[in-house]
N, C-alpha and C positions, 0 to 999 in steps of 0.2 A: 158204659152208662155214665157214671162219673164225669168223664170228659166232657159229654156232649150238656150234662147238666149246669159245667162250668160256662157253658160257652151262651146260655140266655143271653137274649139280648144281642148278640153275635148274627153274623153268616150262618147258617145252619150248616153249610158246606164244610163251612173251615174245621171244624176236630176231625171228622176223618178226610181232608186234605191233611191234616198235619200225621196224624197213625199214619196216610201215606207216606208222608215226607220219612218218617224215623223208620220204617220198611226200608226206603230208600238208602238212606244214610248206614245204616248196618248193613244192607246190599254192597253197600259202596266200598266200606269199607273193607269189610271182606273177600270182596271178589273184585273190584277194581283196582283200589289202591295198595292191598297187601295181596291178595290170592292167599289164603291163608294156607285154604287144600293144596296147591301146588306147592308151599313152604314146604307143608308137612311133608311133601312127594319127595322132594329132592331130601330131606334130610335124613330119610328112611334110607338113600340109595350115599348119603352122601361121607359116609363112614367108611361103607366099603369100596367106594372111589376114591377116600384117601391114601387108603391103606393100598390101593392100588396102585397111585403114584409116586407115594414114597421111597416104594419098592423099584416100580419101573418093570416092565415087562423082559425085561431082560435083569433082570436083578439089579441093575443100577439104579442109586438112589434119583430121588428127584424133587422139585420145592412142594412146601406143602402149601399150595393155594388152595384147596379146596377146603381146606381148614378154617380159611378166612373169611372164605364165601360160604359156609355154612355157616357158621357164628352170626355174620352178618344175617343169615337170612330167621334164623333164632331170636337176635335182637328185632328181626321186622315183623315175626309172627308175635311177640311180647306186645308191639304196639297195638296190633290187631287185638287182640285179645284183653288188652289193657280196657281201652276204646268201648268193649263189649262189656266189660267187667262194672265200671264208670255207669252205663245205661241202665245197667239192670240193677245193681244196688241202688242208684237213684229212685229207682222204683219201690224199693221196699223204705227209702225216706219219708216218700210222698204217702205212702200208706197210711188212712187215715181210721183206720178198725182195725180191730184185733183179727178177723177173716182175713182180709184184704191182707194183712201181714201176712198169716199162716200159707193163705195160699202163695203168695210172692214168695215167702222162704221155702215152701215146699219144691215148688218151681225151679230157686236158683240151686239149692241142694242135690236136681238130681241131674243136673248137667255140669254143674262148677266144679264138680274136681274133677271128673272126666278133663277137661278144658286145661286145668293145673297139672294134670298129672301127665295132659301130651308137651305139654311149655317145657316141664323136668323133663324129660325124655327129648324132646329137642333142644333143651341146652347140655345135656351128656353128650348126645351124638358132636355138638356143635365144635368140639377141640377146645372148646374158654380154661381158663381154671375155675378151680373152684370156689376164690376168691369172686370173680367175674361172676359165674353162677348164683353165686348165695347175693353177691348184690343185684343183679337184674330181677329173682326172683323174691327178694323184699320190697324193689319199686312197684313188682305184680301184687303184691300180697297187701300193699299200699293203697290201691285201686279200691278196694270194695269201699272200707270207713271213708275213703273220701266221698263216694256216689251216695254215702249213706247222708253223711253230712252235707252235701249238695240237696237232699232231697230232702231231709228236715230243714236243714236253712228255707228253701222256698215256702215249701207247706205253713214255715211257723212266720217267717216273718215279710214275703211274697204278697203282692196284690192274687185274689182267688183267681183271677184270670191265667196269672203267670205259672199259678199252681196246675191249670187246668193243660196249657199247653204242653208244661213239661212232662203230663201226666200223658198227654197226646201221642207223642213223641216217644215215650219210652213205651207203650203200649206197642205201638208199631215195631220198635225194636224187638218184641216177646211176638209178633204176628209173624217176621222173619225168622225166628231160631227156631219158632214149633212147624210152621207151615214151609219152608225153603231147606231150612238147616237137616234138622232132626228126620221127618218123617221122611223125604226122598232119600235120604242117606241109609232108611232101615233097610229099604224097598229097591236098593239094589242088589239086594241078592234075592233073590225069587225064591229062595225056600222057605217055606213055613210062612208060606202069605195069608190062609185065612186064618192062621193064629195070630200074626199082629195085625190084623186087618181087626177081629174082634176085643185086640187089647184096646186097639186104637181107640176105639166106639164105648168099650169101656172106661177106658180115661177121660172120654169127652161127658159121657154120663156121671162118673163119678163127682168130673167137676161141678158139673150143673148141679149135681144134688148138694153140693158142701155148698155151692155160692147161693143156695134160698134156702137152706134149711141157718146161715150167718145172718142170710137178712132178713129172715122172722124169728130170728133171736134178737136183733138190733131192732123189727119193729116192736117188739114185747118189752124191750129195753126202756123206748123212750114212752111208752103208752102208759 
C-alpha cells in the first residue's frame, strides 16, 4: 500500500510494474547470473572431489584444481547473497513506522543467518585460508549497514517519489524470497504437508493480524 500511495499522480500500473521489476532482478540474480542453488550443489560435492584428486585413484598425487574452482564458486555465491543482503536491509532503511520496522526485522531475522551460515560453510569447504575467509566474510557482514544507509539516505533526503520506487523494488525483492525462494524449497519434500501447509496459513494470518492491529495504533496515534 505504501508504494502504490507514493505513486498519486503517477501511471497507476507503474508500482506494481516496478515490485515486478525487483521479483525480476533477485530472479536474476539468483538463478541466472549466479545459480546460487547449483553453487551450493557443487560445493557440497566439491571437497570430496578434491580430496579425490589429490590422491588420484590409483594413489598418485594430483593438482589441486578443484580447490580453485570451489573458492571461486564461494566468492560467486558471496555476490549473490551480497546483492540480496543490500535489497533487503534497504528495506528496513526505508521503513517509515515502528511496525513496518518490527515486521521487516522480524522478516530478515529468520532467514539472514540461515543465508550466513550456508556463505561460512561454503567458504570452509572452498580450500581459502583463513585470512581469505575472514576477509570475504567482513565485505558480507558489510552489506547490511550499507542497505541500511541506502535506505535512510533516500527516505530522509530523496524526492517521496524516489522513496516510493525503491520502496517498490525492494517489496518485490521480499515477494521472491517468500513466494519462489522459501515456500517451494519446504515442499520438496512431501512429508508433513498439511503441517506446513497450516503453518503457512498461519504465518499469513498472523501477519495480517500485527499489520492492522500497527495501523490502529498509528491511527490512535495521530487522532
Amino acid at each position: 500500500p505504501e508504494c502504490v500511495h507514493g505513486f498519486d499522480g503517477h501511471n497507476e500500473v507503474l508500482p506494481y510494474m516496478l515490485v515486478l521489476g525487483g521479483y525480476l532482478l533477485i530472479f536474476f540474480v539468483e538463478k541466472v547470473a549466479f545459480d546460487a542453488h547449483d553453487i551450493m550443489h557443487e560445493l557440497e560435492h566439491g571437497k570430496e572431489t578434491a580430496k579425490a584428486v589429490s590422491t588420484g585413484e590409483n594413489g598418485h598425487a594430483g593438482p589441486p584444481a578443484t580447490s580453485s574452482h570451489t573458492g571461486r564458486s564461494a566468492v560467486i555465491l558471496l555476490g549473490a547473497l551480497a546483492v540480496h543482503s543490500i535489497l533487503e536491509m534497504t528495506a528496513l532503511g526505508l521503513a517509515d513506522t515502528f511496525g513496518d520496522c518490527g515486521l521487516l526485522t522480524l522478516s530478515i531475522a529468520l532467514h539472514q543467518p540461515a543465508e550466513s551460515i550456508a556463505l561460512l560453510v561454503a567458504f570452509l569447504k572452498s580450500g581459502l585460508s583463513e585470512g581469505e575467509i575472514t576477509k570475504y566474510l567482513s565485505i558480507f557482514s558489510a552489506m547490511g549497514p550499507i542497505g541500511v544507509a541506502i535506505g535512510m539516505a533516500v527516505n530522509e533526503f530523496a524526492a517521496p517519489i524516489v522513496d516510493a520506487v525503491m520502496l517498490a523494488i525492494v517489496a518485490g525483492t521480499f515477494v521472491y524470497v517468500g513466494a519462489t525462494e522459501v515456500i517451494p524449497e519446504e515442499w520438496e519434500d512431501s512429508s508433513n504437508k498439511w503441517k506446513k501447509f497450516i503453518s503457512l496459513m498461519s504465518g499469513i494470518v498472523s501477519i495480517f493480524v500485527i499489520t492492522q492491529y500497527t495501523s490502529s495504533l498509528e491511527g490512535l496515534g495521530s487522532s
